[in-house]
C-alpha positions, 0 to 999 in steps of 0.5 A: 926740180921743185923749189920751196920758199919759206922763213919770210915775215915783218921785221924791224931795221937791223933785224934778221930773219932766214930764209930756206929754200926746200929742194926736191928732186935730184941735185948735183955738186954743180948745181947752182942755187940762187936768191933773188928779189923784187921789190914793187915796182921794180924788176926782180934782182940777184941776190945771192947764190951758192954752188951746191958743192958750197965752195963758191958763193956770190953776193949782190953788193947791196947785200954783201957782208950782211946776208949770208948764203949755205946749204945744207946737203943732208935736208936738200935746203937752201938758206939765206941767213939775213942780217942787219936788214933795212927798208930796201931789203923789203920784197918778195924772196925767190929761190931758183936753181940752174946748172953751170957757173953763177950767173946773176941774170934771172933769165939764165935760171931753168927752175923757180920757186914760190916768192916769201915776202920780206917787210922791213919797217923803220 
């Protein structure tokens, strides 16, 4: 499985961007695919994630009614659609895929993509 991340930029506060994800390679209903970040300095954190069959997703409570995660299973991609950013939302943007349940620890993730950066000015 191979990761693509793209869809990053500079943005003011309160404004959005989404994020996508590219995923090549065979996937499988059960498949999970999550968002992670790091900001400098600081160690990379979960964002949010999505089971590949779409009926369970998980959001870190700093994001949690202001990014939204989907896929899209016809382009294989992933999406982290992101509202009403703010400064502490700048950072670099992972995607990552494992199998099993959603688990917000980055070692439990067996495939990583590139990171897309995410500024957010005041």
């Amino acid at each position: 499985v191979q990761l693509q991340a793209s869809g990053g930029g500079s943005v003011q506060t309160g404004g959005s961007l989404r994020l996508s994800c590219a995923v090549s390679g065979r996937t499988f209903s059960s498949d999970v695919m999550g968002w992670f970040r790091q900001a400098p300095g600081k160690e990379r954190e979960f964002v949010a994630a999505i089971i590949w069959s779409g009926v369970t997703t998980s959001y870190a409570n700093s994001v949690k009614g202001r990014f939204t995660v989907s896929r899209d299973t016809a382009k294989n991609t992933v999406y982290l659609q992101m509202n009403r950013l703010n400064p502490e939302d700048t950072a670099v943007y992972y995607c990552a895929a494992r199998k099993g349940a959603i688990l917000w620890d980055t070692r439990a993730y067996d495939y990583w993509g590139q990171g897309t950066q995410v500024t957010v000015s005041s």
